[in-house]
C-alpha positions as CSV (number, residue, x, y, z in Angstrom):
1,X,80.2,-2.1,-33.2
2,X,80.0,-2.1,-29.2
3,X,80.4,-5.1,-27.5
4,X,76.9,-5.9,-26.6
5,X,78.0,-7.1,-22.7
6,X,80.3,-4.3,-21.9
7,X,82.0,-6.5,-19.1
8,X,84.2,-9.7,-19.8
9,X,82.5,-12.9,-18.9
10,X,85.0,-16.2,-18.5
11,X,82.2,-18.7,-19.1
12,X,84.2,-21.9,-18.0
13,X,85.8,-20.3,-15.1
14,X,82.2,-18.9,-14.0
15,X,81.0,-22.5,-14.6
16,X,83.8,-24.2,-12.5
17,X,83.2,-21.6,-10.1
18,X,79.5,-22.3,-9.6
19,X,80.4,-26.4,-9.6
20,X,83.1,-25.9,-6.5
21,X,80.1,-23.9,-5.0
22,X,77.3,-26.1,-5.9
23,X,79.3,-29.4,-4.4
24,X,80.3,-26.8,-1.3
25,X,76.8,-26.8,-0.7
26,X,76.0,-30.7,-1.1
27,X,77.9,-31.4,2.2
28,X,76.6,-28.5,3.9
29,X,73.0,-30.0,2.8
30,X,74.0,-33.5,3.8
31,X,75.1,-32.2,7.2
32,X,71.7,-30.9,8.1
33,X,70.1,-33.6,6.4
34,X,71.7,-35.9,9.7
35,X,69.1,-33.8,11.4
36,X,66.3,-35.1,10.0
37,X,64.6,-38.5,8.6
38,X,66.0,-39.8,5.7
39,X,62.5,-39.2,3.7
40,X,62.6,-35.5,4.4
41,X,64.6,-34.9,0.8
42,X,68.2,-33.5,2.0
43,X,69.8,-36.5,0.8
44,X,68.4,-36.5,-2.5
45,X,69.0,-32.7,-2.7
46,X,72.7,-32.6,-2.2
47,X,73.1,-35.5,-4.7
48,X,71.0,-33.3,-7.2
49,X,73.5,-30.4,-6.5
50,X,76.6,-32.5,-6.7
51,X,76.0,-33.9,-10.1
52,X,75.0,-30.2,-11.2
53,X,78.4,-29.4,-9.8
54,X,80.2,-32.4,-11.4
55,X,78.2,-31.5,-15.0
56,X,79.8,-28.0,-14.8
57,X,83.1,-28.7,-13.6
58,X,83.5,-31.2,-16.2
59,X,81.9,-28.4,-19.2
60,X,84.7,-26.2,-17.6
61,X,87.5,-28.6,-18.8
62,X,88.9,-28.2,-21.9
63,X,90.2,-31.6,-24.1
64,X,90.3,-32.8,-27.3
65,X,90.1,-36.0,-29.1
66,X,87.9,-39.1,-26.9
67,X,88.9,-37.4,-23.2
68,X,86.5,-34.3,-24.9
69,X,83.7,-36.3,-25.7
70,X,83.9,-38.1,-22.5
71,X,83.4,-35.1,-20.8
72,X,80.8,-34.2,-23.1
73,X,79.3,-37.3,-22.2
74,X,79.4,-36.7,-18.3
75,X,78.3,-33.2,-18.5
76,X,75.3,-33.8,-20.1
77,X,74.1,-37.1,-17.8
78,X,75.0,-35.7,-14.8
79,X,73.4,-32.4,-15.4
80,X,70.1,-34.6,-16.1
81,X,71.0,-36.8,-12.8
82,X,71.2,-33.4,-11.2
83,X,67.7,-32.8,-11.9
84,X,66.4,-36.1,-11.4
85,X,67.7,-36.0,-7.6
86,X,66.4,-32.5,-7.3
87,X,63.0,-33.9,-8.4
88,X,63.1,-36.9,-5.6
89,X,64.3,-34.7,-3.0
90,X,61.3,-32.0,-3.0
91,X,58.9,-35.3,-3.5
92,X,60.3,-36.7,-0.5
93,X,60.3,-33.5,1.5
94,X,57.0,-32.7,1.0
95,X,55.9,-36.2,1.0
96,X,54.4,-36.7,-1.8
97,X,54.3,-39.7,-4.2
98,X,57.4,-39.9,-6.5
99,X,57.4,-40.2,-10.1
100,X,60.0,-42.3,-11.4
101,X,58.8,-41.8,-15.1
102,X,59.6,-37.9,-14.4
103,X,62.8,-38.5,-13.1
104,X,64.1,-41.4,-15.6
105,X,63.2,-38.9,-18.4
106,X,65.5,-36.3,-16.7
107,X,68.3,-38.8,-17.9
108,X,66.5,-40.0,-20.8
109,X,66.6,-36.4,-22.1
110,X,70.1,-35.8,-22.2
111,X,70.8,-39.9,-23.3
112,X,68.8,-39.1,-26.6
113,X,70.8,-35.7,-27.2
114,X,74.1,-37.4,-26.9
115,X,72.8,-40.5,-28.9
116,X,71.5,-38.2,-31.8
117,X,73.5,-35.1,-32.1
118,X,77.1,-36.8,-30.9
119,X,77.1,-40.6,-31.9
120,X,74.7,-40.5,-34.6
121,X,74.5,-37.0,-36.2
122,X,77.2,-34.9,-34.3
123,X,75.4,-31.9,-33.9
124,X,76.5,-29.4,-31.0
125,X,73.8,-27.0,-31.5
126,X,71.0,-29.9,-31.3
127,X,72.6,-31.7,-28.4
128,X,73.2,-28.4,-26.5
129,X,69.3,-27.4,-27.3
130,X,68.1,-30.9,-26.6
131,X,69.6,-31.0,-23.5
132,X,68.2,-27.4,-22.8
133,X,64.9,-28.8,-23.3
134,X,65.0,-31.3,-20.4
135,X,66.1,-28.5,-18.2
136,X,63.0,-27.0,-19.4
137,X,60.7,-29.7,-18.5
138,X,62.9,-30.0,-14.9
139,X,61.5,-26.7,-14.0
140,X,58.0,-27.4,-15.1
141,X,57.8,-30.2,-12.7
142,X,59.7,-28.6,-10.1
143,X,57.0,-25.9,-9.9
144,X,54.0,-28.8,-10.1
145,X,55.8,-30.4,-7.0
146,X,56.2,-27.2,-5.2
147,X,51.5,-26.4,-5.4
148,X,51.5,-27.9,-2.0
149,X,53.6,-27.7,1.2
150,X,54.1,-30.3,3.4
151,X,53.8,-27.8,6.5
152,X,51.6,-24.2,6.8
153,X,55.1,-22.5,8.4
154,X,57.0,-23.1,5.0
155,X,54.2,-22.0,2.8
156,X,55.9,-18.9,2.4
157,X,59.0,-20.3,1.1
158,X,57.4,-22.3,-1.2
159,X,55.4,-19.4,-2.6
160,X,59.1,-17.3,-3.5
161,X,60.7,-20.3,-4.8
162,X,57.8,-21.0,-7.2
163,X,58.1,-17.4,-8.4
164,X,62.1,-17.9,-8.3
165,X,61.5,-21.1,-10.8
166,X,59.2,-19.2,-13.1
167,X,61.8,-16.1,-13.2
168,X,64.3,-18.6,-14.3
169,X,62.3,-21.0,-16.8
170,X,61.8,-17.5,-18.4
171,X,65.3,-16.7,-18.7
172,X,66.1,-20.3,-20.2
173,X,63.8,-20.3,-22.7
174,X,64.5,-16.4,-23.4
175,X,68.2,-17.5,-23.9
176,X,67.8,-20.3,-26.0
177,X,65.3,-19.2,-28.2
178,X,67.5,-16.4,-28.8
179,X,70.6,-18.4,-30.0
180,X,68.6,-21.7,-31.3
181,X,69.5,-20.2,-35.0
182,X,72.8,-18.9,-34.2
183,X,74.6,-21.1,-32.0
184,X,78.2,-22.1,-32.5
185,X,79.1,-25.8,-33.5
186,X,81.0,-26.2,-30.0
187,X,78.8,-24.7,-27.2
188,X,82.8,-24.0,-25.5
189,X,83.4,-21.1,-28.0
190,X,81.9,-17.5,-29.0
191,X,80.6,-16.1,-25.6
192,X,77.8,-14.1,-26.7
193,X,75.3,-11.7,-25.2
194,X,72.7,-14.3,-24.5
195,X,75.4,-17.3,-23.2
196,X,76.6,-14.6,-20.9
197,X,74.0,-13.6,-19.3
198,X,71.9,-16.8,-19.1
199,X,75.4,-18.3,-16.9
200,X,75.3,-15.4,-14.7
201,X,71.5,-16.5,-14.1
202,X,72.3,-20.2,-13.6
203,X,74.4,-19.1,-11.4
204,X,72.1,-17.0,-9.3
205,X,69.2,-19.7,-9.5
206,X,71.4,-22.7,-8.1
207,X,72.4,-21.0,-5.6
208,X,69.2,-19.5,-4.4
209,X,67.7,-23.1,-5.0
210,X,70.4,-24.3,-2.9
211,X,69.6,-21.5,-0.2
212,X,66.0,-22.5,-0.4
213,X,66.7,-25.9,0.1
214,X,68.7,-25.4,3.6
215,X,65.8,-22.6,4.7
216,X,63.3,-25.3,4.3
217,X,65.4,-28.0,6.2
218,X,65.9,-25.3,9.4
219,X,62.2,-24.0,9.1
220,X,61.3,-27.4,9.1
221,X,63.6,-28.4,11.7
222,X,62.0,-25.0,13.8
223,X,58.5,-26.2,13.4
224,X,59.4,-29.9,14.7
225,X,61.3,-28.4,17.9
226,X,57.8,-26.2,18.5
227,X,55.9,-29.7,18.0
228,X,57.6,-31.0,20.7
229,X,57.3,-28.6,23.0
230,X,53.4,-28.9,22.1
231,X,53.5,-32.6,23.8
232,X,54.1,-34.5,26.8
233,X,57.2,-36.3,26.6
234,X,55.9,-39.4,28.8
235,X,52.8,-40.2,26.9
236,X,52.6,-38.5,23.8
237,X,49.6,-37.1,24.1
238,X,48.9,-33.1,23.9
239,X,50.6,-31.0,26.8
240,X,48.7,-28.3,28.7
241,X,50.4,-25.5,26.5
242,X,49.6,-27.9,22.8
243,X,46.2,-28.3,24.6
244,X,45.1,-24.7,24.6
245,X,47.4,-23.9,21.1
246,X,45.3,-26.6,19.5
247,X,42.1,-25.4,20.7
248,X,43.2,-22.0,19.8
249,X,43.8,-22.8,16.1
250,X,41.1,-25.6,15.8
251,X,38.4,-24.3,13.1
252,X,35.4,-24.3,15.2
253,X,36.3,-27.1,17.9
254,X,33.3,-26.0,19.6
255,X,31.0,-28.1,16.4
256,X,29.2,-26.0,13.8
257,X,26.5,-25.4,16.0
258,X,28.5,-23.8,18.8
259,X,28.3,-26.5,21.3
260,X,31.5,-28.7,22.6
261,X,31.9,-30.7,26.0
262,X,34.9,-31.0,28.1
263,X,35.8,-34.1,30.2
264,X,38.6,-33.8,32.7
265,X,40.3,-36.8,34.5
266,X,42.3,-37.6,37.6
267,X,43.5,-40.4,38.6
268,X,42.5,-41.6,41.7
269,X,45.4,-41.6,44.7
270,X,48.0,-41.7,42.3
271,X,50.4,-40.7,45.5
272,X,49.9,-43.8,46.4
273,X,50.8,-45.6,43.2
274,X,54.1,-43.9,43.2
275,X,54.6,-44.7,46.7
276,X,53.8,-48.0,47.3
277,X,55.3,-49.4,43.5
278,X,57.5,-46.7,42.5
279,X,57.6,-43.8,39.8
280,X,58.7,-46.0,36.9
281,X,55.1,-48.0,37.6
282,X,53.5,-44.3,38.0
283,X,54.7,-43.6,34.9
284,X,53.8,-46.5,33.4
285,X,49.9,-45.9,34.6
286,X,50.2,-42.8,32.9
287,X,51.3,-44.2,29.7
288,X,48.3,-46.7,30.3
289,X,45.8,-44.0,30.2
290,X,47.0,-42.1,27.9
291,X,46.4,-45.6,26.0
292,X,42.9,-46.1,26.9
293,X,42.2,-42.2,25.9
294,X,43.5,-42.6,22.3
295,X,41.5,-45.9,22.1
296,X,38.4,-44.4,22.9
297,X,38.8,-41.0,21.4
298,X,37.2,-39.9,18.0
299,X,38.7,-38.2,15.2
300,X,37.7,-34.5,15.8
301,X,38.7,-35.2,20.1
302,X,41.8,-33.3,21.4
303,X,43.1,-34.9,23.9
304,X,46.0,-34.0,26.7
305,X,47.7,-34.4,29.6
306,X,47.3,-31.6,31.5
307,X,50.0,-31.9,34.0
308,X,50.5,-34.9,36.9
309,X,47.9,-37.0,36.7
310,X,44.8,-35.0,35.1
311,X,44.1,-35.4,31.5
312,X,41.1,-33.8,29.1
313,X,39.6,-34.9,26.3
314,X,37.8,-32.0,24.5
315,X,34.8,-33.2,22.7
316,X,33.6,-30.9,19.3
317,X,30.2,-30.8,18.8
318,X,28.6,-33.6,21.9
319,X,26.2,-32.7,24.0
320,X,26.6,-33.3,28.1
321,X,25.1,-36.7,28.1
322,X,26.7,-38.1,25.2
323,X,30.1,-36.4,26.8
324,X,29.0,-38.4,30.2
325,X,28.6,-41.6,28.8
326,X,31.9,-41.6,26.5
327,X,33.4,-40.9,30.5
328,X,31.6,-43.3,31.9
329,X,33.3,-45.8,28.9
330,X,36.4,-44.4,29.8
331,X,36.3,-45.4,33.4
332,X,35.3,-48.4,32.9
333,X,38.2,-49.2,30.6
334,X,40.5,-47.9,32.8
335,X,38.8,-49.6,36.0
336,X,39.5,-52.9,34.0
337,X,43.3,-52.5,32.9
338,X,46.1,-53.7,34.8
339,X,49.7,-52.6,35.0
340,X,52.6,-54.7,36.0
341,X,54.8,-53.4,39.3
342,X,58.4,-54.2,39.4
343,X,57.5,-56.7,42.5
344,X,55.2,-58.5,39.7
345,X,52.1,-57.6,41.3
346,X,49.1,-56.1,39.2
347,X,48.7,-52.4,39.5
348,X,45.0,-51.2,39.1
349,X,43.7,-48.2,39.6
350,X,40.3,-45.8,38.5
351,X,39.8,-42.4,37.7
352,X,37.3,-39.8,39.1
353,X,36.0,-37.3,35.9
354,X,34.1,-33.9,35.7
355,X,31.7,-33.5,32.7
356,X,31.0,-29.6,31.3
357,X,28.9,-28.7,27.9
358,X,29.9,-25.3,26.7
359,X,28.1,-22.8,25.1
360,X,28.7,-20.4,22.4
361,X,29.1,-18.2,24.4
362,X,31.2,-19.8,27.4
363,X,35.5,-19.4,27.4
364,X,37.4,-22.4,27.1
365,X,39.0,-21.5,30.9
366,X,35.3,-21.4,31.9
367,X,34.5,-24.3,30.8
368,X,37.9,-26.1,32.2
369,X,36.7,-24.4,35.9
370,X,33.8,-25.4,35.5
371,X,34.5,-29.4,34.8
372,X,37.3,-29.4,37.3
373,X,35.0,-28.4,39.9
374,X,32.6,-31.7,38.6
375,X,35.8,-33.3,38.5
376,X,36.5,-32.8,42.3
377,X,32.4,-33.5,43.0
378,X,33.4,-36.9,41.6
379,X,36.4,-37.0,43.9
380,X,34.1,-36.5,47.4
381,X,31.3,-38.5,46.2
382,X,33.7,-41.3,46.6
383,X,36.1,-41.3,43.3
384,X,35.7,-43.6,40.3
385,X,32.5,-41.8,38.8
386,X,31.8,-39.0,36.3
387,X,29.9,-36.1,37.3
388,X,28.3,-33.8,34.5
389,X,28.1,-29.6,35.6
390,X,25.2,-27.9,34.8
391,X,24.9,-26.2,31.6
392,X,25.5,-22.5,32.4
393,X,22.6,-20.9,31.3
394,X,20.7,-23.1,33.9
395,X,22.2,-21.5,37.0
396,X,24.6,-24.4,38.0
């Protein structure tokens, strides 16, 4: 009869193989992982893909006597370590809440085979299956953790490896079902059709889950670096290119009824500031307003700094007087806050602001030109004041 896997398969050496590779792979995930915060999962990944390493380097070795079950012993915890760490790492990577109970029973899965099927009732085929099982319920919450993605630029990662975990969950339960009647008494002997195949798998799914895991730290590493460029360094607020990106992607920023108002801000003789005090207490005013915007700003606002000394605070769904008097606030909060100068003296200063309502069927530039040119009304009419434009449609 033909050998039903026409090519030789050395199942230990494949398995030591893929350990060498799986621990290769740990560092390289630490090492990116010092990129990022601690909660972002790296960590927890490459001690995940360690253990999985250590579990097969240590089914790879062949002993006899107590060193064997030893081994035997460490193989099976550490494969269900393995998994537990993988678990924590994509809960803290897509920062959601962890569940201990999930990953103790990673452990406790493989604990009960040994204590069954080795101490109490050796049983290889049992143990081996048991243990298989855990695996099983590994992927199951794997694919639960991976429904939602942290970020909308890794979505599509998450989608393939969710269809990668599936593809493999079908080939483990495929394989064992195959050889749950027919399994040898040591899992180390026999290499069979199904043992052969399902290690060449394992193979191919650790390291495409390892793979995965370093695309996600550099996509989200890639999506942090474009956040940053999104925001001014100084006060934290929105920069002038985050400003018209958010309002770009912002689901209807205009209100559901088409109608939005923009405020715009300068800050009144802010040459002089720097002069007289210095452009650390410049800054420092800066930082101030940006303070006094957040403070005042509602949830649906976006607020920026648009470059020197002019900020905007884009208002969803107010009308022009409501947008006037939320200025108006503004001002006076400012007109009322202080900031210390190196020489200890108190720095105060006001801010001159151009009111525009937009409407549905106004530009965003438009409306910017259009409460820039209110803005520098306010500015001859003698500065600290808020000047509403004329809606459009009424000729102004």
């Amino acid at each position: 009869m033909p050998d039903p896997f026409p090519f030789p398969v050395d199942i230990p050496t494949l398995a030591l193989s893929r350990g060498l590779m799986q621990m290769m792979l740990a560092g390289l995930l630490v090492y990116v992982g010092r990129r990022h915060d601690p909660d972002d999962g790296a960590r927890w990944w490459a001690a995940g893909f360690l253990f999985n390493g250590a579990s097969l380097f240590l089914f790879s070795i062949t002993a006899h006597g107590l060193l064997d079950t030893i081994f035997v012993v460490g193989n099976h915890l550490a494969l269900g370590a393995g998994s537990a760490c993988l678990l924590l790492g994509f809960w803290a990577f897509g920062h959601q809440r962890a569940q201990p109970w999930l990953a103790a029973l990673m452990i406790a899965i493989p604990t009960a085979a040994l204590l069954a099927f080795e101490v109490a009732w050796p049983n290889a085929r049992l143990r081996v299956l048991t243990t298989a099982f855990g695996q099983f319920v590994f992927l199951l919450a794997l694919q639960a953790s991976l429904r939602e993605p942290p970020r909308e630029e890794i979505e599509h990662i998450y989608r393939r490896l969710r269809v990668l975990v599936l593809v493999y969950a079908g080939v483990l339960v495929w394989s064992y079902a195959g050889i749950a009647g027919v399994l040898p008494t040591s899992a180390r002997l026999d290499i069979g059709y199904h043992r052969a195949l399902f290690s060449v798998a394992s193979l191919l799914f650790m390291l495409s889950l390892a793979v995965t895991c370093l695309a996600l730290q550099f996509a989200l590493l890639a999506a942090r670096n474009e956040d940053l460029a999104m925001v001014d360094w100084l006060t934290g607020l929105l920069n002038r290119r985050g400003f018209f990106r958010a309002t770009a992607h912002a689901d209807g920023w205009q209100g559901a009824d088409g109608v939005a108002s923009v405020v715009l801000l300068d800050i009144d003789h802010f040459k002089r500031v720097n002069d007289e005090h210095g452009h650390a207490a410049g800054d420092r005013v800066l930082q101030a307003v940006a303070d006094r915007l957040r403070e005042l700003a509602a949830p649906s606002d976006l607020v920026a700094r648009m470059g020197g000394e002019e900020f905007c605070v884009a208002m969803p769904g107010v009308r022009r007087e409501q947008a006037l008097a939320r200025a108006d606030a503004i001002l006076a909060h400012c007109r009322n806050t202080t900031v210390p100068a190196a020489d200890g003296r108190d720095i105060r200063f006001t801010l001159s602001a151009g009111v525009c309502e937009a409407s549905p069927a106004q530009s965003l530039d438009d409306v910017l030109a259009r409460a820039d040119a209110a803005m520098y009304a306010a500015k001859r009419a003698g500065r600290d004041r808020a000047i509403a434009s004329m809606v459009a449609h009424e000729g102004a």
